[in-house]
C-alpha positions in Angstrom: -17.4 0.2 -14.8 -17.5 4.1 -13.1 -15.6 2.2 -9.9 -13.1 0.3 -11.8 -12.5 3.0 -13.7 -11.8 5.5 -10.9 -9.4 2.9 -9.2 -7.5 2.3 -12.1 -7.2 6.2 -12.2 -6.3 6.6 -8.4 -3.5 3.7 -8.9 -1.9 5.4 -12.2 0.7 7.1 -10.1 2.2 3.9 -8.8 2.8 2.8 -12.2 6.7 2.8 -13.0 5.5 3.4 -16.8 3.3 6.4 -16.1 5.5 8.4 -14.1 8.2 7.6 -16.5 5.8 9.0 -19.5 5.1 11.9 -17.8 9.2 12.3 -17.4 9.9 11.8 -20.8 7.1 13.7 -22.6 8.7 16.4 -20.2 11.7 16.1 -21.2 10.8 16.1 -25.0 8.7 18.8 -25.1 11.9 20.9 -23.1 14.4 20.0 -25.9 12.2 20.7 -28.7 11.0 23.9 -26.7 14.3 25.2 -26.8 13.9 26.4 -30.4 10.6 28.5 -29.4 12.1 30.4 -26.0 15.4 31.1 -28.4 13.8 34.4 -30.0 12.4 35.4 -25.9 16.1 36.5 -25.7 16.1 40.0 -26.6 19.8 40.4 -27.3 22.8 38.8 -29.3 25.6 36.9 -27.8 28.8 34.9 -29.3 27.8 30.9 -28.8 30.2 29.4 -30.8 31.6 27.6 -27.2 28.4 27.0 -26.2 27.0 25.5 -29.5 30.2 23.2 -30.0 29.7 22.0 -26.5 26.5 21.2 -26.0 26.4 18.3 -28.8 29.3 16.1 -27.2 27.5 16.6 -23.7 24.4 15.5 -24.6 25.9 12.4 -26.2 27.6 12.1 -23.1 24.3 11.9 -21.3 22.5 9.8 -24.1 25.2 6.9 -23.4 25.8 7.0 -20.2 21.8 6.9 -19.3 21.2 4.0 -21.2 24.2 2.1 -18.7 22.4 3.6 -15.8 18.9 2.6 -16.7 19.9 -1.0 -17.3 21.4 -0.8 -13.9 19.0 0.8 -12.1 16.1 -2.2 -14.0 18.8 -4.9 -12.7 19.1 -3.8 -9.3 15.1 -3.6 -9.0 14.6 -6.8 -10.7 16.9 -8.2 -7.9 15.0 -6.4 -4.8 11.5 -8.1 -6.1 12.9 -11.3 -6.2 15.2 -11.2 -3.0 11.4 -9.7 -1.3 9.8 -13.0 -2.7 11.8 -15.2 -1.5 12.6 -13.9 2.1 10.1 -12.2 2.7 6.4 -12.8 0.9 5.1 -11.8 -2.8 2.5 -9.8 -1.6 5.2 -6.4 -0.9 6.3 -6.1 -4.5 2.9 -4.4 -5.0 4.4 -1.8 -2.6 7.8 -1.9 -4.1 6.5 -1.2 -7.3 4.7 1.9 -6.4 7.9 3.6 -4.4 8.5 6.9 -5.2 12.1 7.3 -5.0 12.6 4.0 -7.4 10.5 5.4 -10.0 11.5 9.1 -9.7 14.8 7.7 -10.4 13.9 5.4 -13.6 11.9 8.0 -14.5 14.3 10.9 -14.5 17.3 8.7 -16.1 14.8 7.9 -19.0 13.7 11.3 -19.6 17.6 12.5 -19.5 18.0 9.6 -22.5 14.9 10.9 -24.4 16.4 14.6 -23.8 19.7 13.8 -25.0 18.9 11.9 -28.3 16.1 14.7 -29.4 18.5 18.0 -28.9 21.0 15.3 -30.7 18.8 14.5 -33.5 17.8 18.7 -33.5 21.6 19.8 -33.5 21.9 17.4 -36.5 19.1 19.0 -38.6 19.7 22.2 -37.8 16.8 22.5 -35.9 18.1 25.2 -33.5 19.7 28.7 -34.4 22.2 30.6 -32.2 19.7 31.6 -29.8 18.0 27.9 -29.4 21.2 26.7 -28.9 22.1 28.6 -26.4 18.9 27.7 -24.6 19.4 24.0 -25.4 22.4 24.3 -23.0 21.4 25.9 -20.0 18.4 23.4 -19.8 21.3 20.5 -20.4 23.2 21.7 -17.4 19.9 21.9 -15.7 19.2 18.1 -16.9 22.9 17.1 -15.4 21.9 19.0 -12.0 18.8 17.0 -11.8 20.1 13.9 -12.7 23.2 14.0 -10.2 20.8 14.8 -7.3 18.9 11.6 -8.1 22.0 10.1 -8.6 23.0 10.5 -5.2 19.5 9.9 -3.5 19.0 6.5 -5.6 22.6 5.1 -4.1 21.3 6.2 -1.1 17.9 4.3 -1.7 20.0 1.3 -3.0 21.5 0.7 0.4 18.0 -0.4 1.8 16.0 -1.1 -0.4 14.5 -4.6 -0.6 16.1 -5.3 2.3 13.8 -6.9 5.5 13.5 -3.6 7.4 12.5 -1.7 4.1 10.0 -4.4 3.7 8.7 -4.4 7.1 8.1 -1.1 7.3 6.9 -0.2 3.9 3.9 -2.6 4.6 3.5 -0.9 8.0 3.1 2.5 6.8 0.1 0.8 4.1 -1.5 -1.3 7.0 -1.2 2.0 9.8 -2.9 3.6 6.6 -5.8 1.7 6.2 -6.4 0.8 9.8 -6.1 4.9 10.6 -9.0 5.4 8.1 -11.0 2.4 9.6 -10.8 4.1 12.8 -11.1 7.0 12.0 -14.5 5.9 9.5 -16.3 3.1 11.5 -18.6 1.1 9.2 -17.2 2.5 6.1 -18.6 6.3 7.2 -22.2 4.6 7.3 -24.6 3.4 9.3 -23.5 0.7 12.7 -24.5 -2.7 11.6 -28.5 -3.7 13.3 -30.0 -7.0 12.6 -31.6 -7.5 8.7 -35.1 -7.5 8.1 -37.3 -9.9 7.8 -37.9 -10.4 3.8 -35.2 -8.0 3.4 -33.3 -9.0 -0.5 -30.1 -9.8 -1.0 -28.0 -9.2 -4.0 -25.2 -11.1 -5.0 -22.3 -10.2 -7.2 -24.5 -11.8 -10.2 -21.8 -14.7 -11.0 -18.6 -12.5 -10.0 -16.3 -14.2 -7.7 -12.9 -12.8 -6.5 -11.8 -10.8 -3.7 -13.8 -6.9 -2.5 -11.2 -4.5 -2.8 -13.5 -1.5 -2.5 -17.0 -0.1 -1.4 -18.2 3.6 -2.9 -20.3 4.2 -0.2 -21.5 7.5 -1.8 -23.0 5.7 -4.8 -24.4 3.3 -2.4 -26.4 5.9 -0.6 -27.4 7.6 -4.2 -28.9 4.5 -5.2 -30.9 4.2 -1.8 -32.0 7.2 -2.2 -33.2 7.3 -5.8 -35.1 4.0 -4.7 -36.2 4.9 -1.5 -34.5 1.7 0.6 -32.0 1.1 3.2 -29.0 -1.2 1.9 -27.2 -3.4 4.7 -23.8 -4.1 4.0 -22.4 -8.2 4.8 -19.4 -7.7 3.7 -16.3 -5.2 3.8 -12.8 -4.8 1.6 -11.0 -8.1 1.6 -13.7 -10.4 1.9 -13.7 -13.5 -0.7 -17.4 -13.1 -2.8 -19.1 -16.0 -5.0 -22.7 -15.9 -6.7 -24.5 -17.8 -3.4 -22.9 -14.9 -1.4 -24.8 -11.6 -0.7 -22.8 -8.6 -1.2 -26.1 -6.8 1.0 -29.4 -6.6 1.6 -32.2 -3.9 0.3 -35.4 -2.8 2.7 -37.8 -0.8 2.6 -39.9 1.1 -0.5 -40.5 -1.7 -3.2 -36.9 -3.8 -2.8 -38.2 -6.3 -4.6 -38.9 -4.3 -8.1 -35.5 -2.5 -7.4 -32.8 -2.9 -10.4 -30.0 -4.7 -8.4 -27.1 -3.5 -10.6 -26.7 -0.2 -9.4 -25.6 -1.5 -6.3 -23.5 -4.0 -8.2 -21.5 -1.4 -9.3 -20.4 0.4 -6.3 -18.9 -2.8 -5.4 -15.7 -3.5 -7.1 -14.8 -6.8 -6.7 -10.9 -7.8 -8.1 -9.1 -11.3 -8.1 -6.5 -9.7 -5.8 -6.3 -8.0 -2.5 -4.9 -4.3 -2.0 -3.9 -2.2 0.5 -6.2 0.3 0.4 -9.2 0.2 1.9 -8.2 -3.5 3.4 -6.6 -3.7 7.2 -6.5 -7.0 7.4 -4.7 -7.3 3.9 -1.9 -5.7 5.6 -1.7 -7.4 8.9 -1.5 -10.7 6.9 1.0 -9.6 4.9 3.1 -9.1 8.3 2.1 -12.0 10.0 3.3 -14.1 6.5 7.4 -12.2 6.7 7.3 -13.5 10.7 6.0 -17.0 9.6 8.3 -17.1 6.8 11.4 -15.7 9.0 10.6 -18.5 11.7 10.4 -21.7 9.3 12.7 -24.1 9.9 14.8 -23.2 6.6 15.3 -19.2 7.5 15.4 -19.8 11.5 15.2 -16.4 12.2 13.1 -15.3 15.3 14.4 -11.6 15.3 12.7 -10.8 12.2 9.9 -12.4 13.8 10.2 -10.1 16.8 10.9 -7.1 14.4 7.2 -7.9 12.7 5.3 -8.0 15.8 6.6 -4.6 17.3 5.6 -3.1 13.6 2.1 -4.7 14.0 2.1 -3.1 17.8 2.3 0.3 16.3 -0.1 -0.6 13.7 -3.0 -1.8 16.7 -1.4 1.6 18.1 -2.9 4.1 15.4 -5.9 2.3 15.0 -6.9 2.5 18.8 -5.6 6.2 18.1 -7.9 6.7 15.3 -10.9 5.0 16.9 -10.8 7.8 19.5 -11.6 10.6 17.2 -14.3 9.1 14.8 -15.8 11.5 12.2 -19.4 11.6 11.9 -21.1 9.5 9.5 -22.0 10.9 6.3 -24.5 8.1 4.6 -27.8 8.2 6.4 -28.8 5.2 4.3 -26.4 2.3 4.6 -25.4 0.4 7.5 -21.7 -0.3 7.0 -20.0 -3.3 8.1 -18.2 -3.9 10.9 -14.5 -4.8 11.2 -14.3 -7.4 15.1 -10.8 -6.9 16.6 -11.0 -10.3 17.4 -10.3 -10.9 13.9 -7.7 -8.1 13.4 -5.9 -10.2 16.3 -6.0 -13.6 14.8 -4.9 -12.3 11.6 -2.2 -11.0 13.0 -1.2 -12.9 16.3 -2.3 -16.5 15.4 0.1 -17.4 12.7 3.0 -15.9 14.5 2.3 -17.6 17.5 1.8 -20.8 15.4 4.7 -21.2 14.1 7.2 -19.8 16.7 5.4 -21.8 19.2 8.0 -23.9 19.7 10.6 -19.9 20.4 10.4 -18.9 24.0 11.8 -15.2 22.8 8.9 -15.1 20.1 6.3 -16.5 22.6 7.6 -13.6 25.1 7.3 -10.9 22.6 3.6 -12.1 21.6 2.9 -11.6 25.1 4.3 -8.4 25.9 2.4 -6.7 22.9 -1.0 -8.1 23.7 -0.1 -6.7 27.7 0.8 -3.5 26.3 -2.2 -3.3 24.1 -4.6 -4.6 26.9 -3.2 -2.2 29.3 -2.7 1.1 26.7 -6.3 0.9 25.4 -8.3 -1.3 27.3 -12.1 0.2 26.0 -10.8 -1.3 22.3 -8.7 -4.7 22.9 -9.9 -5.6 26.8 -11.4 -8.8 24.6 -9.3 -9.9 22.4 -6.1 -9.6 23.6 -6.9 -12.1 26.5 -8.2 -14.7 24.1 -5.0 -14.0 21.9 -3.0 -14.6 24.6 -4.5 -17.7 25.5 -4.3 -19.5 22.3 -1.0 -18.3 22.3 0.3 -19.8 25.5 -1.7 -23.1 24.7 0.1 -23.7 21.4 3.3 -22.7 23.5 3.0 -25.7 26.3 2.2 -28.1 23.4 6.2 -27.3 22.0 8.1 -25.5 24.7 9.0 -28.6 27.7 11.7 -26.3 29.2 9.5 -25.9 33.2 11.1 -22.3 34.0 9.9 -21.0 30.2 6.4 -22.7 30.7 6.1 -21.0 34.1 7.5 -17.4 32.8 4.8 -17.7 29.6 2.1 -18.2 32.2 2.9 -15.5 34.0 2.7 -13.3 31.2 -0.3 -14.3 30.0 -1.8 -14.3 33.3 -0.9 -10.2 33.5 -2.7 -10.0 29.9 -5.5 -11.8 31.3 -6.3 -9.5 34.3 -5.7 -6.1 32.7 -8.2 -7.2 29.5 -10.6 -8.3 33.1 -10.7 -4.8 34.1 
């Protein structure tokens, strides 16, 4: 309950409705705050322009936000289903939480919310001269706001939802996560060693559904406070049922230990995130270059696009693996993420289904070269095996002799740099 509790916490900012409540509480409490500064002014003026004025603009700005609000929901509405269908479902989780979307809904809502309470206090002679006066400077202040993020949300509207946006908005999550994997091997625990003999498992006691994340500080508490060592067999992203072990216990008296403990530092979702999950991310790339290479869309560009994003993603991950912070739980051994897998999640489909595109096959190639040759000590492995499984599904589709013989050659060079 603590864990699923602090995520939903950590992922209140990517709600459109939070940020738009903190907008508009904001924005009420500065029109009915207007009354209170008033008698902070320590002199008299004439305000008669100002207090005729100030009504008809904020009636301005109450009707012409509503417009722009419904607009701004249409066009969004729009971008999540033009991201489904071209691209894959699984981005409007990062659409949702963009900034410069919701900074915009939010501002044009709390301008509404402004408008109709210094409406509703002009009305009941809420404010005196001073308040008034007050009530106006913080309108033009509103209408300064609101034209900046005018102007930045047409901007915004020019790309968002659109393939590139999409591609590199799931980059920047996957580059994320796979920075703070290599940066944190095994979860900042322990490397993975063989389980003990009579070591006991726990299970996520009937739970099934996806891992979305491990709290590996309450994991080591728990050790602690029950003298064992816990071994992790599973990491964010993996599919959990009851006959599955979430990890083992050792050590002290495992047997008489109350499993739920470690239960709870496992929080185990229906869905996949971003996160703490790589290989969520890499999927999610791999599906917009299987969907942009389907017969229907035909479009091996995209395709190409995808796998130079995933290139840079491998990129700051061998990056990150080279400065690796020490661990910081004595007590659990963490899992271990293979690249071998990082690869097929990411290579296999692609070179699937554009088996049968020479320029797709060529591309899949050159970034498993370039990541055999740039950091050989992390992907000397599996980016020969890639390759090959790449080049085989190739010869099954492509019959053109001088593409087969090019393809060979290329995986012949990622072959003999991931053999030295």
């Amino acid at each position: 309950m603590i864990l699923e509790l602090k995520k939903y916490v950590s992922r209140l900012p990517e709600k459109i409705w939070f940020r738009a409540m903190l907008f508009s509480v904001g924005a009420i409490a500065a029109a009915a705050a207007a009354e209170w500064v008033g008698p902070l002014i320590p002199y008299e003026a004439d305000l008669e322009i100002a207090s005729g004025s100030v009504g008809d603009i904020l009636t301005i700005l109450a009707s012409s936000m509503l417009a722009v609000i419904a607009f701004s929901v249409s066009i969004m509405v729009s971008a999540y289903g033009s991201a489904t269908s071209t691209a894959t479902p699984r981005t409007i989780a990062l659409m949702l939480a963009d900034d410069w979307s919701q900074n915009a809904l939010s501002t044009f809502l709390g301008t509404f919310l402004f408008s109709i309470v210094g409406i509703i206090g002009l009305s009941a002679g809420y404010y005196d001269d001073r308040g008034r006066i007050i009530l106006f400077f913080a309108t033009i202040t509103v209408i300064v706001l609101i034209t900046g993020t005018l102007i930045n949300w047409i901007q915004q509207l020019s790309t968002f939802g659109r393939m590139n946006d999409l591609i590199e908005r799931v980059e920047q999550a996957t580059s994320k996560a796979l920075r703070w994997h290599g940066q944190h091997p095994y979860l900042n625990g322990q490397p993975p060693v063989e389980i003990p003999q009579g070591a006991r498992p726990v299970s996520s006691d009937n739970a099934s559904g996806v891992v979305t994340s491990i709290d590996m500080g309450r994991l080591e508490e728990a050790a602690e406070k029950y003298d064992v060592t816990v071994y992790l067999t599973i990491h964010p992203g993996k599919l959990v049922y009851p006959a599955r072990p979430l990890l083992y216990l050792s050590g002290g008296d495992a047997n008489d230990v109350e499993p739920q403990p470690f239960r709870d530092a496992i929080l185990v979702e229906h869905d996949r995130s971003f996160d703490q999950d790589p290989r969520f991310g890499l999927v999610v790339l791999s599906e917009i270059a299987s969907r942009a290479l389907s017969p229907a869309v035909n479009d091996p560009g995209t395709a190409i696009s995808v796998l130079d994003s995933g290139l840079r993603c491998f990129g700051v991950f061998a990056e990150a693996c080279w400065t690796p912070q020490d661990s910081q739980y004595s007590r659990v051994h963490g899992p271990e993420i293979d690249t071998a897998d990082l690869f097929t999640d990411f290579f296999a489909k692609i070179a699937r289904d554009g088996a049968g595109m020479v320029e797709v096959q060529q591309r899949i190639q050159l970034c498993l070269l370039a990541l055999a040759q740039s950091w050989p000590n992390i992907f000397s492995a599996a980016a020969p095996e890639a390759s090959r499984n790449a080049l085989a599904m190739a010869l099954d589709n492509i019959v053109h002799k001088p593409d087969i013989k090019d393809l060979k050659a290329r995986s012949q060079k990622v072959v003999d740099s991931g053999g030295k």
